[in-house]
C-alpha positions in Angstrom: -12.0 24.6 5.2 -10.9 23.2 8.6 -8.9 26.2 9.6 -12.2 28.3 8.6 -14.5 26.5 10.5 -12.1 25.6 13.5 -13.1 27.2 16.7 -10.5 29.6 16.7 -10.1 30.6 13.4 -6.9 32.5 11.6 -7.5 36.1 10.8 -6.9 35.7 7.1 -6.6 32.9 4.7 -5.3 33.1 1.3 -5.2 30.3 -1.3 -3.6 30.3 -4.2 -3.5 27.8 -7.4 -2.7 28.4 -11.0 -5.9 26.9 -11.9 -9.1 29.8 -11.6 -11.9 27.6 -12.0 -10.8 25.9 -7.9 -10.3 29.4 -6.6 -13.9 30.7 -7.9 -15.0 27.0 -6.3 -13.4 27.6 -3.1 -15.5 31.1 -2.7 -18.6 30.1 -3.8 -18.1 26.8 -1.0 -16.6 29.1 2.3 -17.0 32.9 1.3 -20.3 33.4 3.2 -18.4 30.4 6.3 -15.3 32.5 6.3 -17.8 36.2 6.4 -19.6 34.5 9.4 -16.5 33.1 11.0 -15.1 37.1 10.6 -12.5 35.4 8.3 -11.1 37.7 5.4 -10.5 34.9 2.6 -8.7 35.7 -0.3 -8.0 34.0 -3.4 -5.4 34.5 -5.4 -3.9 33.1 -9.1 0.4 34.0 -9.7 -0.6 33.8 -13.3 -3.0 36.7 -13.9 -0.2 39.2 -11.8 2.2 41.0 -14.2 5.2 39.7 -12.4 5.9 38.1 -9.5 6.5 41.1 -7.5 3.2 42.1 -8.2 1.8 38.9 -6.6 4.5 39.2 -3.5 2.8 42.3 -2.7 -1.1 41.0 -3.3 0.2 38.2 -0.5 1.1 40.7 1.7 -2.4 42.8 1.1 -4.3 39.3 1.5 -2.4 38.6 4.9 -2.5 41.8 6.2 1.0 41.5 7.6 4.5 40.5 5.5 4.2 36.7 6.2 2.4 33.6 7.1 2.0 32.0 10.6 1.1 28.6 8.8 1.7 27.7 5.5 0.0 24.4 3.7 1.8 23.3 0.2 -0.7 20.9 -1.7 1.4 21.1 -4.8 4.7 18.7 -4.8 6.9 21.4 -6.0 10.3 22.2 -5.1 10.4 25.9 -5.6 7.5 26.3 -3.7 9.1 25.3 -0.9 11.6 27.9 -1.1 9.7 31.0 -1.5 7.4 29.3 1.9 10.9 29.6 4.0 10.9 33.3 2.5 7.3 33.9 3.3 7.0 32.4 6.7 6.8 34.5 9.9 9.0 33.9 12.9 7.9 30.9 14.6 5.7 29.8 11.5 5.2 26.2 10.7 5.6 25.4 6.8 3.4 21.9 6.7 5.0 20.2 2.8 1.6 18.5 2.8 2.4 17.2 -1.1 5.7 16.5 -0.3 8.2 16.3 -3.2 8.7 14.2 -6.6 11.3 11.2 -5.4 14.9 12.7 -6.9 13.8 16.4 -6.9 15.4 18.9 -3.9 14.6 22.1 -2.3 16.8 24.8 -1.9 16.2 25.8 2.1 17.7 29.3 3.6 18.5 27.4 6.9 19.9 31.0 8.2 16.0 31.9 7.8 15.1 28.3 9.4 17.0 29.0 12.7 17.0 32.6 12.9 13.3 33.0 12.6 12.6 29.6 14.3 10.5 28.3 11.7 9.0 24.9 12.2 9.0 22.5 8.6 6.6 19.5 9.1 5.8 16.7 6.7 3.6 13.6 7.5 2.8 10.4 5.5 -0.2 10.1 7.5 -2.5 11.1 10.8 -2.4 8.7 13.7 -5.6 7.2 14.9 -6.2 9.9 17.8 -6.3 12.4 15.1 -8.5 10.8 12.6 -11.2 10.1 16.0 -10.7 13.8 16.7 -11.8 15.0 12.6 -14.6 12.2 13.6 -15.4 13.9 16.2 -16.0 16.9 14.2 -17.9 16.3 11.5 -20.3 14.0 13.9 -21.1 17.3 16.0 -21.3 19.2 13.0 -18.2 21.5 13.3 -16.9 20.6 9.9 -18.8 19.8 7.1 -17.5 16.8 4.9 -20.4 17.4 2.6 -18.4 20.9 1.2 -15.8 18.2 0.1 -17.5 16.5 -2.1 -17.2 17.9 -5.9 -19.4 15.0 -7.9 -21.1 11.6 -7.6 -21.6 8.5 -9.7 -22.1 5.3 -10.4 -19.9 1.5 -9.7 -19.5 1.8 -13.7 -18.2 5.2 -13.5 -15.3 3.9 -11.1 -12.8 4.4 -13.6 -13.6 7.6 -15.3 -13.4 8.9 -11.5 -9.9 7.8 -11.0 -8.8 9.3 -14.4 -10.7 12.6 -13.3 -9.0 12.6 -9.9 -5.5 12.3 -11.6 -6.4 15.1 -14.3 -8.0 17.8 -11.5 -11.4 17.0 -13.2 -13.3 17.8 -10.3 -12.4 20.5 -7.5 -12.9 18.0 -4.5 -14.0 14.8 -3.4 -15.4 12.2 -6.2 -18.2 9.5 -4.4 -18.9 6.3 -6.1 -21.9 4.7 -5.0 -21.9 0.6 -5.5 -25.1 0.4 -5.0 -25.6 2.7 -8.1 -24.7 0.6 -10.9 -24.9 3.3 -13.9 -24.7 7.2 -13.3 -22.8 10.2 -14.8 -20.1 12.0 -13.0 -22.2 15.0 -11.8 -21.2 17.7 -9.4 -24.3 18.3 -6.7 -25.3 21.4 -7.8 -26.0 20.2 -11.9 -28.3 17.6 -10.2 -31.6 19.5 -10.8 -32.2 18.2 -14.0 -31.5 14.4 -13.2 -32.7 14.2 -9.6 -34.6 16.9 -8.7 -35.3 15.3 -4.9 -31.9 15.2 -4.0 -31.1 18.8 -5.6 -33.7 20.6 -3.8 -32.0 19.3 -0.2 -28.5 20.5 -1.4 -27.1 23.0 1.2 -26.5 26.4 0.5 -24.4 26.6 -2.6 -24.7 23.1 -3.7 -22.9 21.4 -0.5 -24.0 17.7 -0.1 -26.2 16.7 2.6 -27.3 13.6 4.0 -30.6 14.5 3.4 -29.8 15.1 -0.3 -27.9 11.6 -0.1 -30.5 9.7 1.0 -33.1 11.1 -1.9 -30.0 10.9 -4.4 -29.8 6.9 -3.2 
């Protein structure tokens, strides 16, 4: 989402899970952003490719070119990082957002690494100029917080929020209102049936708004 909407967006972005229901998510929440942004997006799943040749080659297609400038890993996967060396560009940075399981390793080509120049980061958290700048963003309306939010509830639904973070219940963001004391997990866009008010200010595919927060509350 942020490299979508960023001022200067990439050319292409391809995502890729092994779970289908978050890749039709992500295009219904940034196909028509990344269209007005001139952004070809591209979703793909590895498990619906007959090998994974097949999928090397959709990449390619996706990118438009042989490899990545920038490449996010949100899974904590070790083999993941090894086919990102292979699939990084020269002078590509390969960001191990997830990092890795404590006691599992990565194999690393570091002939690849230094001959191509590519740049591996890895950050346990943002430092507070950067969290003023995202601030900064999403109070000039730049980036849109509201397409990270995947359901709302109640303070008794704390728990079952947790437990549906840690199982991928929910492609995003769960909020939990306090102020709330009692309501089901519901993603904005089934609200139409419990609270009509705050459905009908929903944004353009079901994104949270303030507007729809305030009729929600």
């Amino acid at each position: 989402q942020r490299a979508i909407e960023h001022d200067e967006p990439p050319a292409a972005v391809v995502v890729t899970d092994l779970a289908t229901d978050r890749l039709e998510h992500i295009e219904r929440l940034l196909g028509g952003v990344a269209r007005e942004k001139g952004v070809r997006l591209s979703c793909l799943n590895p498990k619906t490719f007959s090998d994974p040749a097949a999928f090397e080659v959709a990449l390619a297609e996706a990118a438009g070119k042989d490899a990545f400038d920038d490449i996010v890993l949100c899974a904590p996967v070790a083999p993941l990082v090894t086919t990102a060396i292979a699939q990084a560009a020269p002078r590509a940075v390969v960001n191990v957002f997830a990092g890795l399981a404590i006691g599992k390793t990565a194999l690393l080509d570091l002939d690849a690494i230094a001959g191509r120049n590519i740049r591996i980061v890895g950050s346990s958290g943002s430092a507070l100029d950067d969290m003023k700048s995202v601030v900064k963003k999403v109070e000039s309306g730049s980036l849109r917080t509201g397409r990270s939010l995947a359901a709302v509830g109640g303070l008794a639904q704390t728990l079952e929020g947790l437990v549906g973070m840690k199982e991928s219940r929910f492609p995003g963001k769960t909020v939990i209102f306090p102020g709330i004391p009692d309501f089901a997990l519901t993603p904005p866009g089934d609200l139409a049936a419990s609270v009509p008010e705050a459905a009908k200010l929903l944004d353009t595919g079901g994104v949270w708004t303030n507007g729809a927060a305030d009729a929600f509350l």
